[in-house]
C-alpha positions as CSV (number, residue, x, y, z in Angstrom):
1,X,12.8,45.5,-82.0
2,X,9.6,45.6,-79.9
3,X,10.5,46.4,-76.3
4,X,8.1,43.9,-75.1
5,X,9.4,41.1,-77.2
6,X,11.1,39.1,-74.2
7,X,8.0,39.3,-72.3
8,X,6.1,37.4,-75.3
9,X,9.0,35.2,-75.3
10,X,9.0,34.2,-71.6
11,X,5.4,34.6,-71.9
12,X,5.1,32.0,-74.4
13,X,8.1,29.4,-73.1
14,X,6.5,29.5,-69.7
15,X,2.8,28.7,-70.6
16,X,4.0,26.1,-72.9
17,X,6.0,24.4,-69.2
18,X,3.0,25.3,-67.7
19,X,0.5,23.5,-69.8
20,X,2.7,20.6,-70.7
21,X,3.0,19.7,-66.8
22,X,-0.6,20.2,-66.4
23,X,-1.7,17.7,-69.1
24,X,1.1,15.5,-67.6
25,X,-0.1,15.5,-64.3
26,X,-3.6,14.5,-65.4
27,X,-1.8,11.2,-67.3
28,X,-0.7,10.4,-64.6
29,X,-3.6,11.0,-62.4
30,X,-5.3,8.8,-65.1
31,X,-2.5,6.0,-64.7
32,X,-3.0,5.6,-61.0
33,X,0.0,7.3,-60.3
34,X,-1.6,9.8,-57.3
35,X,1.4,11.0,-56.0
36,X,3.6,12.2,-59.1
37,X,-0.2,13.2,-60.3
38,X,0.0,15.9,-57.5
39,X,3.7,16.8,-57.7
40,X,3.4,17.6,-61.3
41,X,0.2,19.6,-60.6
42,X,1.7,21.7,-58.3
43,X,4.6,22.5,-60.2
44,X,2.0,23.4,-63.1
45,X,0.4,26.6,-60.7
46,X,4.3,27.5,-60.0
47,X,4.6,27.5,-63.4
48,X,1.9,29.0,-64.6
49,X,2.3,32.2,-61.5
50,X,3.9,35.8,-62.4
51,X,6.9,35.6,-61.4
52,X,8.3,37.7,-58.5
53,X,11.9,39.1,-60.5
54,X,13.0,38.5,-64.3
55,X,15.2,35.6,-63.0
56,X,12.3,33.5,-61.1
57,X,10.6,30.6,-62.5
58,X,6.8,31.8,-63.7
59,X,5.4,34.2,-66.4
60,X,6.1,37.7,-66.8
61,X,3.4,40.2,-65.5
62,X,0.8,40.2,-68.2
63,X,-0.5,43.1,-67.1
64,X,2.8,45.6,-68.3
65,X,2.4,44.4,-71.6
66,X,-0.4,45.9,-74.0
67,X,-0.4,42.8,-76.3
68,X,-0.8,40.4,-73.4
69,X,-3.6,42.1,-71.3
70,X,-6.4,40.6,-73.7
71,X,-5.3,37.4,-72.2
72,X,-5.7,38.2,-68.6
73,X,-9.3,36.8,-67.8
74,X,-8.1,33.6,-69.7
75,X,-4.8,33.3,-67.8
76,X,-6.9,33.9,-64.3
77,X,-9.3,31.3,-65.4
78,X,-6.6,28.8,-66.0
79,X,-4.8,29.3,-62.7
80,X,-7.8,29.1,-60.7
81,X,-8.6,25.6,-62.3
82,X,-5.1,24.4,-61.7
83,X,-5.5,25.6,-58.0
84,X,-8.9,23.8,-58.0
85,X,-7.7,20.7,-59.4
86,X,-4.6,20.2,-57.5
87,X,-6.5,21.2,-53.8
88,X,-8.9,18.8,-55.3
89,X,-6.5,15.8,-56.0
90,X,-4.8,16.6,-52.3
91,X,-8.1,15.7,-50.7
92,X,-9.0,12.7,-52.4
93,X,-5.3,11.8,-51.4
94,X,-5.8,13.0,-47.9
95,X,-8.8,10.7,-47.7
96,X,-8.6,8.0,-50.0
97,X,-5.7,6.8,-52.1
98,X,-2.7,7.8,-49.3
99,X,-0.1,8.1,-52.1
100,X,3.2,9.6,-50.8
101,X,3.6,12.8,-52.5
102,X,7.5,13.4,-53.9
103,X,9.4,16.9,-52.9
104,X,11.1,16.3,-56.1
105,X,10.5,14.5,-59.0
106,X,13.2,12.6,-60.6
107,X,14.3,12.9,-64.4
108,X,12.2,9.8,-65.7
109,X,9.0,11.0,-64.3
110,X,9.2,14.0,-66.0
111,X,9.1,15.0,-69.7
112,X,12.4,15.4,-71.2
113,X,13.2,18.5,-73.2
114,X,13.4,17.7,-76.6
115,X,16.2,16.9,-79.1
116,X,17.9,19.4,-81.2
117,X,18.9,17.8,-84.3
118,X,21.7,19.9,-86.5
119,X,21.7,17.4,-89.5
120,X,18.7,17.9,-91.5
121,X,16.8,15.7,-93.8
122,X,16.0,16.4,-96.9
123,X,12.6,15.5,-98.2
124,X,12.0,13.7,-101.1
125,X,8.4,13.5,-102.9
126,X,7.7,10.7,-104.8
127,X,6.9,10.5,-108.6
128,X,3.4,10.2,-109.4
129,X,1.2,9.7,-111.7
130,X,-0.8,12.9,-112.6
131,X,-4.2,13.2,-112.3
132,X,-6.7,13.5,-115.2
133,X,-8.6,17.0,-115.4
134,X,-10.5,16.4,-118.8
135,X,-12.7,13.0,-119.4
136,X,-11.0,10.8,-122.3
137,X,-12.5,11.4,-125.6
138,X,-16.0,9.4,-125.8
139,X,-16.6,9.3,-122.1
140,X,-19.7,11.2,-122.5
141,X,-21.3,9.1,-125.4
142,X,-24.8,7.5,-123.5
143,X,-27.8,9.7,-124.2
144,X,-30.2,10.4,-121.5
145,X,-32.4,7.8,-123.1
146,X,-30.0,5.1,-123.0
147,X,-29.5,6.0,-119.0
148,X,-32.7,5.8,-118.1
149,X,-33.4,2.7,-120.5
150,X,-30.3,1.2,-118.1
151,X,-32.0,2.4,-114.8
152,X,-35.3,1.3,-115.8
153,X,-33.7,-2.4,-116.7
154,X,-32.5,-2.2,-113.4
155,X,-35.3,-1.5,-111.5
156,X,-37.0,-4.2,-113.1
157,X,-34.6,-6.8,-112.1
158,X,-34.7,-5.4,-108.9
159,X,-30.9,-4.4,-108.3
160,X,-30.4,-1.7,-105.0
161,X,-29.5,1.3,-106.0
């Protein structure tokens, strides 16, 4: 096994939390909802931060992994727009909308982890009827005469085309 396997692992579990609050946080920016808007923002940049030890909440240090240093500028990029937008959003709170920011979110104003469901489903396709891939037997009888006899008769009547 790859020694660097955990660290894509964690890598990949904790920009998937990290993104997943982010897009959060703007719905509910979007809804009106300033405060939890900035909550959830904020826990986005802890998130999406290299983490201090292998036990803290963040992402592993991109930079001791060879096949997750390509992603560095990318992962810099994002952070600093997280930053950005939450600093942003504290202002216009600050200044405008006055929404009390909670320490903690509670469970229904977060995303819930999903469902893992043991019993699986089997798929059924339906019966159909199969496509044609030859034209029937004297599909192709009209002549290019008789065609353009027909598009000429119905030019004349003066049918759109």
């Amino acid at each position: 096994m790859d020694k660097d396997f955990f660290s894509l692992i964690a890598f990949q579990i904790g920009i998937q939390k990290g993104l997943s609050l982010y897009f959060q946080a703007r719905a509910a920016w979007d809804k009106d909802d300033f405060g939890v808007a900035i909550a959830l923002m904020s826990e986005a940049t802890v998130a999406l931060r290299t983490r201090e030890t292998i036990s803290s909440k963040g992402l592993p240090d991109i930079s001791k992994t060879p096949s997750l240093t390509p992603l560095k500028t990318e992962l810099q990029s994002l952070r600093k727009h997280c930053n950005h937008v939450l600093h942003t959003w504290e202002k216009d709170n600050s200044s405008v909308y006055f929404a009390a920011v909670p320490q903690e979110l509670s469970a229904e104003k977060k995303l819930q982890d999903g469902i893992r469901m043991n019993k699986s489903e089997t798929y059924v396709l339906e019966e159909a009827e199969p496509a044609l891939l030859v034209l029937p037997e004297g599909a192709l009888q009209r002549s290019d005469s008789d065609l353009a006899r027909e598009l000429q008769e119905r030019l004349n009547a003066g049918d759109d085309m």
